[in-house]
C-alpha positions in Angstrom: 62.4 60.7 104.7 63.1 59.9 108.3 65.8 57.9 107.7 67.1 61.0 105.6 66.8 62.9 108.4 68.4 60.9 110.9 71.8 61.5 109.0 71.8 65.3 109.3 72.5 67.6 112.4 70.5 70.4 113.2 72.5 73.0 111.7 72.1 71.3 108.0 68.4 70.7 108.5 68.0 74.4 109.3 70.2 75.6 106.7 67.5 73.2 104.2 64.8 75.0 105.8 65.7 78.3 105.5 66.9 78.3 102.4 63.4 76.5 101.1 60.6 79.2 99.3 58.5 81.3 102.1 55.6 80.0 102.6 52.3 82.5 104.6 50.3 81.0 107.3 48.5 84.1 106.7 47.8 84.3 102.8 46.7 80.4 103.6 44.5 81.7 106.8 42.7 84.4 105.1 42.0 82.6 101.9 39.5 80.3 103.8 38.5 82.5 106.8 35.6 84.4 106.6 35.1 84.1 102.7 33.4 86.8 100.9 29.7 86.6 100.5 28.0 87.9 97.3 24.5 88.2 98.4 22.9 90.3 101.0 23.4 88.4 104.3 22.4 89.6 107.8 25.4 87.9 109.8 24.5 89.0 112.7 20.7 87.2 113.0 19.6 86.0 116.2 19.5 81.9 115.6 17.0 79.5 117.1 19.0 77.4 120.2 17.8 74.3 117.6 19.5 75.5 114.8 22.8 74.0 114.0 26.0 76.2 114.7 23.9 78.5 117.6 25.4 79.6 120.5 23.6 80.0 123.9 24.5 80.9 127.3 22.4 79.6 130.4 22.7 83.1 131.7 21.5 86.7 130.5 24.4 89.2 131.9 27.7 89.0 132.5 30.0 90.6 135.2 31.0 93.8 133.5 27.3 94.6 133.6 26.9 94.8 137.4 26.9 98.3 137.5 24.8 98.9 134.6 21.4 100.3 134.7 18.6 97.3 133.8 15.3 98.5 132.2 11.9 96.3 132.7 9.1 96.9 130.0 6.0 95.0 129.4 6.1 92.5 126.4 2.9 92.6 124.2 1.5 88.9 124.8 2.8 88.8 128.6 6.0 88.6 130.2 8.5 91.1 130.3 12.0 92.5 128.4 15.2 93.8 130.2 16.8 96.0 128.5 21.1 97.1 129.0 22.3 100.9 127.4 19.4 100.8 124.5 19.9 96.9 124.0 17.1 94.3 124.1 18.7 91.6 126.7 16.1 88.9 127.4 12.5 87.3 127.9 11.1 86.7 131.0 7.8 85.3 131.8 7.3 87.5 134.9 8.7 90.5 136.6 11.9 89.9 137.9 11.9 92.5 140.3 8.5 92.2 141.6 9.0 93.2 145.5 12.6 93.9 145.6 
C-alpha cells in the first residue's frame, strides 16, 4: 500500500479520496458517546473520592465565585456547611470565619 502510494501525486490521491463513500466522524461519535441508559440512573450522584472514575478538586471555590455571597450553617454532628446561591458547597470541621 505504501509502495502504491509512492507512485501517485497528490492530485490523484485526492481525486481517490474524494471520490471514496462519505464516511461521519459524527454518526461514529454518537453511536458510542453517552449511550442510552434503560433503567432509572441518577447521573449526577456525588461519588466517594475512592471510587473509581471520581473527580475531586483540592479546593472548594473557584474564581468566578469571589463575589458571591457564602452562607455558614451548623452541620448536625459538628462542623459546619458553606453554602453558594442555594447550593450545598462543602464540609468543614470548624468555622471558617470564626474572628474575621
Amino acid at each position: 500500500e505504501i509502495e502504491e502510494l509512492k507512485s501517485k501525486t497528490y492530485a490523484e490521491w485526492v481525486r481517490e479520496q474524494v471520490a471514496l463513500p462519505v464516511t461521519s466522524h459524527r454518526e461514529y461519535f454518537r453511536k458510542r458517546v453517552n449511550p442510552r441508559v434503560f433503567a432509572s440512573v441518577n447521573p449526577g450522584r456525588p461519588r466517594s473520592p475512592c471510587e473509581r472514575l471520581s473527580r475531586w478538586r483540592r479546593f472548594s471555590f473557584i474564581f468566578e465565585d469571589r463575589a458571591k455571597e457564602i452562607v455558614v450553617s451548623s452541620v448536625v454532628g459538628g462542623g459546619f456547611q458553606l453554602s453558594m446561591d442555594g447550593f450545598a458547597i462543602t464540609q468543614v470541621s470548624s468555622d471558617p470565619f470564626q474572628g474575621a
